[in-house]
N, CA, C and O atoms as a GROMACS GRO file, in nm:
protein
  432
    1UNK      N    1   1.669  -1.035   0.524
    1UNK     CA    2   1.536  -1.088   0.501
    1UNK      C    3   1.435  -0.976   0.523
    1UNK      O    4   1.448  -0.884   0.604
    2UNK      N    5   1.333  -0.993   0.442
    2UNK     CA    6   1.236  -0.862   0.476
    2UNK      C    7   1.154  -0.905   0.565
    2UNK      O    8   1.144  -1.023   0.599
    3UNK      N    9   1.070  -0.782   0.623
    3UNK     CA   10   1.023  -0.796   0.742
    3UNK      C   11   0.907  -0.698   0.670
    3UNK      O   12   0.924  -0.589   0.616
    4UNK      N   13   0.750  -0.797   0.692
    4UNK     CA   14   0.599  -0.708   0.681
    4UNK      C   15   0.509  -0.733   0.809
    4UNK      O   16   0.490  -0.844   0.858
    5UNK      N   17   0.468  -0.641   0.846
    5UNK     CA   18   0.377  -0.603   0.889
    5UNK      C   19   0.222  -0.616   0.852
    5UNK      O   20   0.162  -0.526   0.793
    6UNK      N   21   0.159  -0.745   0.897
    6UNK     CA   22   0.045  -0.746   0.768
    6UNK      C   23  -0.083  -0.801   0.881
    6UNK      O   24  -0.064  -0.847   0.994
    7UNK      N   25  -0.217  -0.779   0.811
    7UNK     CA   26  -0.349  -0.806   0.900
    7UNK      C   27  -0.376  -0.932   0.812
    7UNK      O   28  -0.389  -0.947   0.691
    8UNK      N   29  -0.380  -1.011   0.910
    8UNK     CA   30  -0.453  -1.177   0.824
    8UNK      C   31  -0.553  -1.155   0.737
    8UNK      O   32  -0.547  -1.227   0.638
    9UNK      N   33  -0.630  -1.089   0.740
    9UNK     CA   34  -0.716  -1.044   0.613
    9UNK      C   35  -0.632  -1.039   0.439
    9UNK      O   36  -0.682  -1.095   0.342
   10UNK      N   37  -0.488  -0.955   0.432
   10UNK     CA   38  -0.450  -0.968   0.368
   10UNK      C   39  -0.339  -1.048   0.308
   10UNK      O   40  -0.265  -1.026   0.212
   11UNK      N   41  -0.346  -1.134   0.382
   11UNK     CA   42  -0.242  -1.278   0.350
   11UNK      C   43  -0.282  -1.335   0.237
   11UNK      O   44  -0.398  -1.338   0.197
   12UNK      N   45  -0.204  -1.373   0.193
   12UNK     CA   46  -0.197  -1.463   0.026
   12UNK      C   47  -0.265  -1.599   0.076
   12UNK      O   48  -0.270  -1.618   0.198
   13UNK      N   49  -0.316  -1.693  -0.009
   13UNK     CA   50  -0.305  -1.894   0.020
   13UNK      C   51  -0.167  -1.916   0.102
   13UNK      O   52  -0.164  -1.944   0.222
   14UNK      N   53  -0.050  -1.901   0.018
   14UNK     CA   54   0.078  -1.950   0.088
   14UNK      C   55   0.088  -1.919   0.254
   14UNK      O   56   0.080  -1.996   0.349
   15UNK      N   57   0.104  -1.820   0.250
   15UNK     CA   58   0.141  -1.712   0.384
   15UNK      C   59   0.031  -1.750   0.434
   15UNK      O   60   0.066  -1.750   0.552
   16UNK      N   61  -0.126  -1.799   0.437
   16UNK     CA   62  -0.209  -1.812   0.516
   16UNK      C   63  -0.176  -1.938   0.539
   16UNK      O   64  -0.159  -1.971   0.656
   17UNK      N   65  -0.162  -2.014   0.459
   17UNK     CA   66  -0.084  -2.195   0.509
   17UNK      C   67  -0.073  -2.201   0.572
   17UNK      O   68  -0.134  -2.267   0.656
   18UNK      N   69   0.081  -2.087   0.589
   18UNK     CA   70   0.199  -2.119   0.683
   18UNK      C   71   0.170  -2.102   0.792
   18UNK      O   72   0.234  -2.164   0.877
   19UNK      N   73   0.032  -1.983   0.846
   19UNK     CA   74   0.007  -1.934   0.950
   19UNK      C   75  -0.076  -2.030   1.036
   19UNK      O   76  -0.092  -2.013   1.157
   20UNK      N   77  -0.144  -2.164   0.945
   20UNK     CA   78  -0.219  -2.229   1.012
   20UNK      C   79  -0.106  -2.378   1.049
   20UNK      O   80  -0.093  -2.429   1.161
   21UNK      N   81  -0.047  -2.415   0.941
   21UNK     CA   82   0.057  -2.477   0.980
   21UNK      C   83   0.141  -2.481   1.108
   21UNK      O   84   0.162  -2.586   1.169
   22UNK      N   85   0.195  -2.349   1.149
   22UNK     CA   86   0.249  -2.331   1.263
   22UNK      C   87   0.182  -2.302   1.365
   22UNK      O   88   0.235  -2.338   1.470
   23UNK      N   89   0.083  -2.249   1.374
   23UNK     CA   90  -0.057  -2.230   1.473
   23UNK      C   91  -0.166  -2.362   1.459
   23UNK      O   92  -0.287  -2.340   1.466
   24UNK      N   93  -0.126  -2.466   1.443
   24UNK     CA   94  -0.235  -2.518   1.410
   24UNK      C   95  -0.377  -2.535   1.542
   24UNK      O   96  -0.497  -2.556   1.522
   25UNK      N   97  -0.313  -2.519   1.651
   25UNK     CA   98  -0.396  -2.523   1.747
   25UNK      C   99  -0.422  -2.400   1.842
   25UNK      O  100  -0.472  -2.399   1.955
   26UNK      N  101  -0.361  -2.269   1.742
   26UNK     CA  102  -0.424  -2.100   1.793
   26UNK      C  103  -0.262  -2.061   1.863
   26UNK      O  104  -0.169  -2.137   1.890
   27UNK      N  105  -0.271  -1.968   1.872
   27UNK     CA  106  -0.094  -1.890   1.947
   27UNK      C  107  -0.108  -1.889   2.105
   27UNK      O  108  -0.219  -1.926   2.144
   28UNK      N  109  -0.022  -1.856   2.197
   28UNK     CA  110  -0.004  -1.870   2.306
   28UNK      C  111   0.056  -1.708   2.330
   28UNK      O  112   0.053  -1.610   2.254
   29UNK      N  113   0.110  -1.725   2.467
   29UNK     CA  114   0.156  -1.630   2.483
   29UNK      C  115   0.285  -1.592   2.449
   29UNK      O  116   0.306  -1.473   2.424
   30UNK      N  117   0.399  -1.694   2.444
   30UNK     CA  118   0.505  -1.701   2.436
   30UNK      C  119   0.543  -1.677   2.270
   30UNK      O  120   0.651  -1.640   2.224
   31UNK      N  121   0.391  -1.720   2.183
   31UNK     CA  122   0.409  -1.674   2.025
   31UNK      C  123   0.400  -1.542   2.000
   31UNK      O  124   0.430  -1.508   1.886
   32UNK      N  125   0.370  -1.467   2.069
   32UNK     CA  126   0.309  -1.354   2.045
   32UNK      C  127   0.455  -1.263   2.069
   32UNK      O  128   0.531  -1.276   2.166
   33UNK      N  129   0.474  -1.150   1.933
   33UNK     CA  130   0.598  -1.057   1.961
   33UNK      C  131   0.520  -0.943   1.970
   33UNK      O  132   0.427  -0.908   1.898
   34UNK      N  133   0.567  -0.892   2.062
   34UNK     CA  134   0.515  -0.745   2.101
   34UNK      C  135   0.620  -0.613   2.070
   34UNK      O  136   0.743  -0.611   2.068
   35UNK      N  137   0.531  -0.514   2.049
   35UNK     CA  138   0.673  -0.372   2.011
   35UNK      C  139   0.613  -0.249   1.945
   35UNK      O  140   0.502  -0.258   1.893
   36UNK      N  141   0.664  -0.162   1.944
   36UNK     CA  142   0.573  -0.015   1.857
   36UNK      C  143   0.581  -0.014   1.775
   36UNK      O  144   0.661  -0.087   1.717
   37UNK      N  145   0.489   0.083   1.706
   37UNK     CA  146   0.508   0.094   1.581
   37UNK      C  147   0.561   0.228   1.561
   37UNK      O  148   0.575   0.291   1.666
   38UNK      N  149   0.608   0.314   1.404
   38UNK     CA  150   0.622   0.432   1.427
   38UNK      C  151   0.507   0.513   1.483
   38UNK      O  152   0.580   0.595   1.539
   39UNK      N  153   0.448   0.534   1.497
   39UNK     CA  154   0.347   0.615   1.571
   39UNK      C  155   0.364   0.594   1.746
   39UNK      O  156   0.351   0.686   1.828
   40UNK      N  157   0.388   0.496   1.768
   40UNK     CA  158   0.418   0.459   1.928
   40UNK      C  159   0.316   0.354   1.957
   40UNK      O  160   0.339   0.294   2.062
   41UNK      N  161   0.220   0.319   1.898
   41UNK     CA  162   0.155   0.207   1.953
   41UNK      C  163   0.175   0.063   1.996
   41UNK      O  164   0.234  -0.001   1.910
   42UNK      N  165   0.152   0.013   2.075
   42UNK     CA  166   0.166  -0.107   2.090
   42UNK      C  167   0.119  -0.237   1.992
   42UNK      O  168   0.009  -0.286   2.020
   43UNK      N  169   0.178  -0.283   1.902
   43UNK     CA  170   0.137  -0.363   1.853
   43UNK      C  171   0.193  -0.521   1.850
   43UNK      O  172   0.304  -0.554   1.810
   44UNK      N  173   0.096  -0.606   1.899
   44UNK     CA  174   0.104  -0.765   1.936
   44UNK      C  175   0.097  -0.866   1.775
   44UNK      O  176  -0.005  -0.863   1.706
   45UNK      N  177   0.205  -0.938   1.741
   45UNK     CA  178   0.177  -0.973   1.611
   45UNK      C  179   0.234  -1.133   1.638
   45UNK      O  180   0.315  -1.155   1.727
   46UNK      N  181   0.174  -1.255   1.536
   46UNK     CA  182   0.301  -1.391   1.521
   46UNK      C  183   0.342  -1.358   1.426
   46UNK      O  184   0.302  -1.271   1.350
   47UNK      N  185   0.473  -1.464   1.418
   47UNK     CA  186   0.563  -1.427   1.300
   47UNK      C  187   0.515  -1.544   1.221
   47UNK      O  188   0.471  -1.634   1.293
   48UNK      N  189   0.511  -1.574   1.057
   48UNK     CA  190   0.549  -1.647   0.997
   48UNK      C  191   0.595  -1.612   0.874
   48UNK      O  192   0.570  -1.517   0.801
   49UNK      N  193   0.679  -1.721   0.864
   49UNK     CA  194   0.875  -1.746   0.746
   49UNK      C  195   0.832  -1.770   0.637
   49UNK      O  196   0.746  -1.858   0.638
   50UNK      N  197   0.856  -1.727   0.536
   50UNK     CA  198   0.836  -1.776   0.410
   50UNK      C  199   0.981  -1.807   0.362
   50UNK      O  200   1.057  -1.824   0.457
   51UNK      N  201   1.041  -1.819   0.235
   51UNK     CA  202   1.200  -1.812   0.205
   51UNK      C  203   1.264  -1.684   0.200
   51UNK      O  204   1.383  -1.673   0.168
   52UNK      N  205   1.211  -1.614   0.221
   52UNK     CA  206   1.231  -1.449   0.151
   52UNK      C  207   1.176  -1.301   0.287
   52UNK      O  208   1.205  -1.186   0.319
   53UNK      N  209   1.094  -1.402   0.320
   53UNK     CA  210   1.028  -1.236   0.404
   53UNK      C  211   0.951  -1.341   0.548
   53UNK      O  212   0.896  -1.451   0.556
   54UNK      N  213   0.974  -1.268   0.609
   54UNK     CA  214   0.901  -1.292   0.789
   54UNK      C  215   0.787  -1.187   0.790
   54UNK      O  216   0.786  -1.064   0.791
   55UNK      N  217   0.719  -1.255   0.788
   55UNK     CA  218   0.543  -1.199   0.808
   55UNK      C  219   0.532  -1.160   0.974
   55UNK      O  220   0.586  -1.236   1.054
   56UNK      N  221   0.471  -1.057   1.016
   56UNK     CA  222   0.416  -1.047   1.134
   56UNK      C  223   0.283  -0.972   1.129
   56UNK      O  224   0.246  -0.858   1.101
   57UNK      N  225   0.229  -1.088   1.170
   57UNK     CA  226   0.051  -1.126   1.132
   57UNK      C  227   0.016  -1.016   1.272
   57UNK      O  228   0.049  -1.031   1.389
   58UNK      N  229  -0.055  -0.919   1.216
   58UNK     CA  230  -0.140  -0.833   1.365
   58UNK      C  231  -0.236  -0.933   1.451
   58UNK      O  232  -0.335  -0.986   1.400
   59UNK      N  233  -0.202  -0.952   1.573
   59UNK     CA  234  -0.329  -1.015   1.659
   59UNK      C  235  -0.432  -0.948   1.676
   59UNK      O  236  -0.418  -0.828   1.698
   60UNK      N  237  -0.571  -1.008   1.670
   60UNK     CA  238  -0.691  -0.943   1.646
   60UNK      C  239  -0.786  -1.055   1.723
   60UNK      O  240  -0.749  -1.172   1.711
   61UNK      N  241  -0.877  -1.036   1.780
   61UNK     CA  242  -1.017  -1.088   1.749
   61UNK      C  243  -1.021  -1.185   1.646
   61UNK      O  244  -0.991  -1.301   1.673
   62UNK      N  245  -1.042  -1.164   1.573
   62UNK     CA  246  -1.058  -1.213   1.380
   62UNK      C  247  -0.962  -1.300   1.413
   62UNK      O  248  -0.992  -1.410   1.459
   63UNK      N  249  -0.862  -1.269   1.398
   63UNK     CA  250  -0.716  -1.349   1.393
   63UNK      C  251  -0.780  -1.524   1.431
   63UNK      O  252  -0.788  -1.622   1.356
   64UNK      N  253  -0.818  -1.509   1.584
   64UNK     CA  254  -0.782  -1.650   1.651
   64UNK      C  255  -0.953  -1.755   1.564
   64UNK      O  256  -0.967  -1.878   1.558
   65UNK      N  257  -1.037  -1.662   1.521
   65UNK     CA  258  -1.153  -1.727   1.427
   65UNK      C  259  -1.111  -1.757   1.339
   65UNK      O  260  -1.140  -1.873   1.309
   66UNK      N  261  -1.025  -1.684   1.246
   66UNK     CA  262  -0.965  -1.705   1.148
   66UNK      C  263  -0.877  -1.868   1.124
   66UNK      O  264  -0.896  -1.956   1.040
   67UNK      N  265  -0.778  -1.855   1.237
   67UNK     CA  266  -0.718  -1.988   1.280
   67UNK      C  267  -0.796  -2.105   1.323
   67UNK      O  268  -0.726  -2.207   1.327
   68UNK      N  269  -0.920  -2.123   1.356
   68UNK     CA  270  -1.015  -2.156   1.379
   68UNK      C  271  -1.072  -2.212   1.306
   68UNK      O  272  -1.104  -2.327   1.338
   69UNK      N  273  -1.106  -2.170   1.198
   69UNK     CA  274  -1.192  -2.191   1.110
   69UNK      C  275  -1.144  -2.163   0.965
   69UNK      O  276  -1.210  -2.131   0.867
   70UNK      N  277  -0.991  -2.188   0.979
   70UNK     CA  278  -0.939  -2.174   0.795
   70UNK      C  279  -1.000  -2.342   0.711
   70UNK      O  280  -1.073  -2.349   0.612
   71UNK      N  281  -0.961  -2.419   0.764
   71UNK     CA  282  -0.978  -2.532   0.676
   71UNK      C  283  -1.135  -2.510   0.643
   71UNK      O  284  -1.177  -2.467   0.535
   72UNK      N  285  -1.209  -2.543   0.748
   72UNK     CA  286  -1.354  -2.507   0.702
   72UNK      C  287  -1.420  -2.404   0.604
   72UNK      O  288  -1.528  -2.425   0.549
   73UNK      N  289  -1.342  -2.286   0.587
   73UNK     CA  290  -1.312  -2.199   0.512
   73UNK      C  291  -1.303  -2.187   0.355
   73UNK      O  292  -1.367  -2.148   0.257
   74UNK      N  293  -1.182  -2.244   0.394
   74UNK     CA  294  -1.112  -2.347   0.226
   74UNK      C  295  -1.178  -2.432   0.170
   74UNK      O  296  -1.162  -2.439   0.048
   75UNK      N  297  -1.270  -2.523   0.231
   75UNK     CA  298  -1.326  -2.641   0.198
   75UNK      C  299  -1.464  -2.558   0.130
   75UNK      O  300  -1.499  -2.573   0.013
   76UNK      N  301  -1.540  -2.458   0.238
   76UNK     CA  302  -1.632  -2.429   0.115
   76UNK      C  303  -1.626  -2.364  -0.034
   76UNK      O  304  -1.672  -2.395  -0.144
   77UNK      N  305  -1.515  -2.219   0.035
   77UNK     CA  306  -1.455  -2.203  -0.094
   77UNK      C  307  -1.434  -2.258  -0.197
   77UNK      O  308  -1.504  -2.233  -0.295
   78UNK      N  309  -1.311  -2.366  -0.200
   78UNK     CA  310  -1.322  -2.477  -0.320
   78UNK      C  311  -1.488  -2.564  -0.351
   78UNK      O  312  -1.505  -2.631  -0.452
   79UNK      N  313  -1.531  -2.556  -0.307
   79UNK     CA  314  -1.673  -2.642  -0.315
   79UNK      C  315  -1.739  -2.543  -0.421
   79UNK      O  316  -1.788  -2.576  -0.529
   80UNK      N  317  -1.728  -2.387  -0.356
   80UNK     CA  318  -1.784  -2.285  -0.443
   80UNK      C  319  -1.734  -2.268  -0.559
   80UNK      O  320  -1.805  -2.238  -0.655
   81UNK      N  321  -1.629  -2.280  -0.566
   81UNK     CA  322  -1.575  -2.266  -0.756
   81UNK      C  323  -1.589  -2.404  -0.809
   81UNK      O  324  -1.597  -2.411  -0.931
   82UNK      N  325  -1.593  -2.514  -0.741
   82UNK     CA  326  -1.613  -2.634  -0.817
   82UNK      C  327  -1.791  -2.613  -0.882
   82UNK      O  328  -1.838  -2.618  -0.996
   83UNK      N  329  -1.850  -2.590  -0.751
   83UNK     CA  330  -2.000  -2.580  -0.843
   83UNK      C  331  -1.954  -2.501  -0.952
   83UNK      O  332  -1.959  -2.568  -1.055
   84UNK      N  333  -1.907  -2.378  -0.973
   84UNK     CA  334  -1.896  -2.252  -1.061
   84UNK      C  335  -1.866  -2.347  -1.211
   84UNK      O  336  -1.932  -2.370  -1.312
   85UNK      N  337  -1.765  -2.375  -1.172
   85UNK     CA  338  -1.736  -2.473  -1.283
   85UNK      C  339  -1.786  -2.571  -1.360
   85UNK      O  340  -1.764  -2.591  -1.480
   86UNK      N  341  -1.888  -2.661  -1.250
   86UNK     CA  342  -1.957  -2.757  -1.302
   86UNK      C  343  -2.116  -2.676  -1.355
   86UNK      O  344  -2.202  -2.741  -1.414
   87UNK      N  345  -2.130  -2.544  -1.325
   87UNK     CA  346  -2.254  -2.498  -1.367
   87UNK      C  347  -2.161  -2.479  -1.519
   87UNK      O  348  -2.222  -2.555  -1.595
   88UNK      N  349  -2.074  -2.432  -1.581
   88UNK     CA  350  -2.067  -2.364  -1.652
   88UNK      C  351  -1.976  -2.502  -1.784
   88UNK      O  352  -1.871  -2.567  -1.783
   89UNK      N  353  -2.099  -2.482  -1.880
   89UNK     CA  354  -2.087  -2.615  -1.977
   89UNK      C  355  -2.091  -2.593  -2.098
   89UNK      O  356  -2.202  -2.588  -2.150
   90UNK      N  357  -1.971  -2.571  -2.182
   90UNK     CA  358  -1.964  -2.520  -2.278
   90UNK      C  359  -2.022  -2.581  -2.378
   90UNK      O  360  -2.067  -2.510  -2.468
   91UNK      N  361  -2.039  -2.754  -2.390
   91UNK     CA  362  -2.117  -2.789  -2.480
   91UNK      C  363  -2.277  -2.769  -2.468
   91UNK      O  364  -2.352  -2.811  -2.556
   92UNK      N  365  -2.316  -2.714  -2.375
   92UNK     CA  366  -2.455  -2.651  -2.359
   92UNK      C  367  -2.507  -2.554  -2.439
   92UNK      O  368  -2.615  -2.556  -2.499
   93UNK      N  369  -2.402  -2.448  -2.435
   93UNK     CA  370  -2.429  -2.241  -2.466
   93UNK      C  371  -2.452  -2.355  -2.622
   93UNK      O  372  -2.404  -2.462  -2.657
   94UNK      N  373  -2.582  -2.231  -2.696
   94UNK     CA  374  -2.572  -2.227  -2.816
   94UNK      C  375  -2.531  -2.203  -2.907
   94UNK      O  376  -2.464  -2.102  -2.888
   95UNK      N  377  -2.522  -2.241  -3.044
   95UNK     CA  378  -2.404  -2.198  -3.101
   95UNK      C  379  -2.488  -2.134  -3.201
   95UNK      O  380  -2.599  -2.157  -3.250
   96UNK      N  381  -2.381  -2.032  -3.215
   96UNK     CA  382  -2.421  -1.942  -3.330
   96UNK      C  383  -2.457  -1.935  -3.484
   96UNK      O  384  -2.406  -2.034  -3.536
   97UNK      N  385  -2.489  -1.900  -3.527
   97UNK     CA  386  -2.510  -1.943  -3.689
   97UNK      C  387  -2.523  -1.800  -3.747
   97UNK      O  388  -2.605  -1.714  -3.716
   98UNK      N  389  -2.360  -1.791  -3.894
   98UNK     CA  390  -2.402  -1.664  -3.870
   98UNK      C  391  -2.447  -1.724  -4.063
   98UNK      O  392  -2.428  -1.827  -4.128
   99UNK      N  393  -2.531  -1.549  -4.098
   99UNK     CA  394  -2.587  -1.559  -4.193
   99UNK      C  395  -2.502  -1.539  -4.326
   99UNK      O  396  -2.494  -1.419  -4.352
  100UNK      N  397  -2.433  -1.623  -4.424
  100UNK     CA  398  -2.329  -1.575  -4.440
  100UNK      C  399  -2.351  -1.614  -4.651
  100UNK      O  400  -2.279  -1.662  -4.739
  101UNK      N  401  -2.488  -1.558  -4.643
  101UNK     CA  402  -2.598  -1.573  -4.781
  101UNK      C  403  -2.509  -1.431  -4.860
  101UNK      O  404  -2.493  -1.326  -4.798
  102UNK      N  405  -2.468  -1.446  -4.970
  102UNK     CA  406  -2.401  -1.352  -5.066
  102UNK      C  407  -2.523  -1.263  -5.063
  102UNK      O  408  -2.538  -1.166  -4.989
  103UNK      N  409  -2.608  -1.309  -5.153
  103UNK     CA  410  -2.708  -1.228  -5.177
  103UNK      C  411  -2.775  -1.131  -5.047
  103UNK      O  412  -2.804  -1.018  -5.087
  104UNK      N  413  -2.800  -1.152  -4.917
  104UNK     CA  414  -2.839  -1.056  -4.853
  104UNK      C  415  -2.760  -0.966  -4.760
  104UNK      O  416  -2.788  -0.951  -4.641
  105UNK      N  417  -2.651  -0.901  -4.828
  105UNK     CA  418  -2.572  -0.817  -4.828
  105UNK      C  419  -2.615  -0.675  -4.756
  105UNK      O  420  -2.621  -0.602  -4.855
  106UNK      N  421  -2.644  -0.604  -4.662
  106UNK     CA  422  -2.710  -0.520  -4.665
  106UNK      C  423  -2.646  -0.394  -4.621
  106UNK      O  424  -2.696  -0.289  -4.581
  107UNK      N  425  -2.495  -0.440  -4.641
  107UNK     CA  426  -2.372  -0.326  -4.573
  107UNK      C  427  -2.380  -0.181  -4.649
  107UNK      O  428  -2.324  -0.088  -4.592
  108UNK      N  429  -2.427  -0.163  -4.735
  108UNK     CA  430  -2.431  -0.059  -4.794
  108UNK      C  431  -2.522   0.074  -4.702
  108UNK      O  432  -2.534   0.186  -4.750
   0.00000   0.00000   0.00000
């Protein structure tokens, strides 16, 4: 199974799901995997499973707002492309009329 290394910032919809799904009420201590990286740093991450690859989400600041405040998140988001959508009305735009008179030919 693959194994990423990733900052919640760059999580997909799915993989962010999953992260609120299993966190639904923020990580603890006992969620948290700790270990170096190549460089030697200490880095604190949760895991979440997809079918294919184990995510280990960097803990941050951000992170536990993030968990916090995804649904609220999502909800405006979708709100924002629904307006987008409902502004945009195709039987509105004008329609074109092109000039299509033999006689005023002027391609020459």
């Amino acid at each position: 199974m693959l194994r990423k290394l990733v900052d919640h910032k760059k999580l997909n919809l799915d993989v962010a799901s999953r992260l609120i799904e299993r966190y639904p009420d923020g990580y603890g201590d006992e969620d948290i995997i700790v270990f170096k990286n190549i460089n030697g740093e200490i880095i604190e991450a949760v895991e979440v499973k997809t079918e294919d690859t184990i995510y280990l989400v960097k803990i941050s600041k951000s992170l536990a707002n993030f968990i916090s405040n995804f649904e609220e998140n999502m909800e405006k988001e979708l709100q924002t492309k629904n307006t987008e959508i409902a502004y945009h009305n195709p039987a509105q735009e004008p329609e074109l009329n092109l000039n299509t008179d033999e006689g005023d030919n002027n391609w020459d």
